[in-house]
C-alpha positions, 0 to 999 in steps of 0.5 A: 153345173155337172160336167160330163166327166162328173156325170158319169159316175153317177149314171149306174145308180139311176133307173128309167122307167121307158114306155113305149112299141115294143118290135122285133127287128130283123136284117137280111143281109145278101148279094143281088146279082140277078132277076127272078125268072118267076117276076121281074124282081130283084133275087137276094142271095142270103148270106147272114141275118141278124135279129134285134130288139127293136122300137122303143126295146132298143131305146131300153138297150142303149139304157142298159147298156150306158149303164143304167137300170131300166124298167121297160112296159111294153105290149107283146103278142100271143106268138112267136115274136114276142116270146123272143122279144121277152126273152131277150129282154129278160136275158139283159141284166139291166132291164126288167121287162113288164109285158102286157100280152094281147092275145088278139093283134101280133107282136110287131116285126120288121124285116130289112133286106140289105145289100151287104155290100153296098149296106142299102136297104132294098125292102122291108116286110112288116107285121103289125097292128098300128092301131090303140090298143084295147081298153083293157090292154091299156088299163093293165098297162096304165096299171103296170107304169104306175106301179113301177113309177116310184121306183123311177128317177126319170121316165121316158116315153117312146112313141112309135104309133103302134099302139102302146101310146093311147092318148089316156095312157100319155095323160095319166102318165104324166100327170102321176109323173109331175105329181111325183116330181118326175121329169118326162122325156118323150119321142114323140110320133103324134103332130098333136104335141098338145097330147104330150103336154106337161112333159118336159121334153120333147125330141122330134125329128126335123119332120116331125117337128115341121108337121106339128109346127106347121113350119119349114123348119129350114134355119135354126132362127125359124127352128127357134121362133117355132119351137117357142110357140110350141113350148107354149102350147105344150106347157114343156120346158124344152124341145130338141129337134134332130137333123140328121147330117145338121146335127141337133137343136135344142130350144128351152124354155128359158134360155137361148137355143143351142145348137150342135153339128153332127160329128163328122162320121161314116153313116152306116145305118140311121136305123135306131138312131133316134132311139140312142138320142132318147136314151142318152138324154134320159140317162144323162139329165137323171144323172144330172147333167144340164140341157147342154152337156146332155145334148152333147152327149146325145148328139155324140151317142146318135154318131156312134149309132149311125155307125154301126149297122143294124138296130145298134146300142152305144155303150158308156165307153164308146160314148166317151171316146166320141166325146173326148176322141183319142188325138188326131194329131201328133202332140207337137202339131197341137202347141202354138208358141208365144204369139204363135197365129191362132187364126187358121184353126180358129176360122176352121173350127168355128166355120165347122159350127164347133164350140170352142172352150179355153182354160189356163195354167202353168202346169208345171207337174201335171198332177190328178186335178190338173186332169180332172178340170182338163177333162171337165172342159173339153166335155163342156165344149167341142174343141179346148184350147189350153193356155200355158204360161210361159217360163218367165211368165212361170218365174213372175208368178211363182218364183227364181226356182220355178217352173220345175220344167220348160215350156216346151216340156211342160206343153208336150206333156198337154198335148198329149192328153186326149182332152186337149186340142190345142196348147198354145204358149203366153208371155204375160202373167195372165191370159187376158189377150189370148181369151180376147184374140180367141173369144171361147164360148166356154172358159173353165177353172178350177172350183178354187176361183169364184165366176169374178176372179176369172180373168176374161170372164167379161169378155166371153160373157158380153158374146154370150159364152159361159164361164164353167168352175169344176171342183178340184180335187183336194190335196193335190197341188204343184207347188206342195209336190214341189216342196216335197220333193225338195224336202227329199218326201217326194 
């Protein structure tokens, strides 16, 4: 399994091929204090606008700005919008436009007018044709994916219903896609997920997902059971169903379901959200990342999004930080001591829906790899716990000259890293009992240990949790920096 940390660095070297409605987003922000004397309608005082690449454009956008390549094909106008569209989408260092101009239907728009103060959506105009396009005008588009289809490490579909999507273009898509063992992600609009069939995943929203299910799709059980049936019929190998304020829930094929709550955030504006979602999953799993770090990193990306106002676009580093947030505590209010009460937090924690992730270690000089696994963990789980030995714990087990630093010394230090939520101090030599008190859905160590050697790896998989190894980073060692500095070589 590829970590979230160990993922990201690979993320610059993949490119997305994303189809999809191209539109032209545009906020009207302002102030209504009064009525038109001319009908009985709401009078906005403009004070600023702004203009977006909209639709599956701003799924392109939050690509390029993740860091990865993208090759987008999308339908434009004869007009002004769709010069505009092609422009900003040239100017992105990132993206390569491929546009097909169809002269006879506009480039579609979307205006918003938005009260600036309250950011509430007042009234929206739309230009658009939704209807498929013309069989010439999805030949050359046809022609244009497949042309560029090699190139790609994932493709990505983006449906709004405007037109790009025709029924022939899914197919011949996906079929050259699987033929060149190319996974394909899409967001869909049709209830018909029979259309989509043989992609890989697919990401409706709740209410999509219910009208192409024929389900409530109130509780994750029902959620499930429905998304099963509809794996089935579609021939996919997973679902992932968004929810807003619930947070998401993904369903694979093989495997049980997973789910995650929303990150607790200001909403703003859910403008593009869905769009952040898509895009983060496609960069993620190209870079390599499993259906659980990838969802992780999607539901954090839909929380920057709604955050922002507008069609926003969430960059590497704010998706980091929502994944690993700075400390929210002062390092002294995050250490438990030796038989300290765990219970509280833990009963917060899991009453939030969060998952909880355990490692240990003595710690005693914190060096690159003891990072590296620490920040591995905590983007494996929604909260991590460390585990440290105390200092008779440190002597049994490594010797009368160690630890090199105290306890409280050395779980400071712990406290202080941003991946680390929780310290909390044992006696005995080995962690067994704090893993039994705390039952982690996820327990990680270090790549130098084999799934068998991990004390508690019995515990955390009878409750079905997972034990996650990371590779160390060679050369870096405690007890050899120790030596060193004893030997006067530090």
């Amino acid at each position: 399994m590829l970590d979230f940390e160990a993922v990201l660095p690979a993320i610059g070297r993949q490119t997305v091929l994303c189809v999809g409605d191209l539109m032209l987003d545009e906020f009207v922000y302002g102030e209504v204090s009064r009525i038109s004397p001319e009908a009985p309608a709401p009078v906005i005082a403009v004070q600023r606008s702004e203009i977006n690449v909209g639709g599956a454009g701003n799924v392109a956008r939050n690509i390029a700005a993740l860091g990865a390549r993208c090759i987008f094909v999308g339908l434009i106008g004869d007009d002004d919008a769709g010069r505009m569209l092609s422009a900003a989408l040239t100017a992105e260092p990132l993206i390569e436009p491929v546009l097909v101009c169809d002269e006879s239907r506009p480039t579609t728009r979307k205006v918003r007018f938005v009260s600036a103060h309250f950011s509430t959506h007042m009234l929206r105009a739309d230009w658009e044709i939704a209807a498929p396009a013309s069989l010439t005008v999805e030949q050359e588009l046809i022609d244009a994916i497949l042309q560029h289809l090699p190139a790609a490490d994932i493709v990505l579909l983006s449906d709004y219903a405007k037109g790009v999507l025709t029924s022939r273009l899914i197919r011949d898509v996906i079929d050259a896609a699987r033929k060149l063992g190319k996974r394909v992600i899409v967001d869909p609009k049709s209830p018909n997920f029979a259309l989509y069939r043989g992609a890989t995943l697919l990401t409706p929203n709740r209410k999509e997902f219910a009208e192409a299910t024929r389900s409530r799709a109130d509780s994750q059980a029902e959620i499930a059971a429905s998304a099963r049936e509809a794996i089935a019929s579609a021939q996919c190998e997973a679902i992932l169903v968004t929810q807003s304020e619930q947070g998401m829930t993904l369903v694979p094929r093989d495997g049980e379901a997973i789910h995650v709550p929303a990150h607790p955030v200001k909403v703003r504006d859910v403008s593009g959200a869905g769009d952040t979602v898509a895009a983060v999953l496609a960069v993620m799993l190209a870079a390599g990342a499993d259906w659980d770090v990838a969802l992780r990193a999607a539901n954090a990306g839909a929380a920057v999004a709604v955050s922002k106002n507008g069609t926003a676009s969430v960059t590497l580093g704010e998706l980091r930080r929502k994944v690993l947030p700075p400390a929210s505590l002062a390092a002294e209010e995050k250490i438990i001591a030796a038989g300290g009460d765990l219970g509280p937090q833990l009963a917060e924690w899991r009453g939030q829906g969060l998952r909880i992730g355990f490692t240990n270690g003595c710690f005693d000089i914190l060096h690159p790899g003891h990072v590296k696994v620490l920040t591995a963990a905590r983007g494996a789980c929604d909260r991590l716990i460390v585990g440290l030995n105390s200092d008779a714990s440190v002597k049994r087990l490594k010797g009368p000259t160690r630890p090199v630093q105290d306890e409280r010394a050395r779980a400071e230090v712990l406290a202080a890293l941003e991946a680390v939520d929780l310290v909390v101090i044992f006696e005995e030599d080995t962690p067994l009992q704090l893993i039994t008190r705390i039952v982690p859905s996820v327990l990680v160590k270090g790549g130098d240990y084999t799934r068998e050697q991990v004390v508690g790896h019995e515990i955390v998989a009878a409750q079905g949790g997972e034990v996650v190894l990371i590779d160390i980073l060679p050369g870096h060692s405690t007890t050899s920096l120790v030596a060193r500095a004893q030997n006067g070589k530090a």
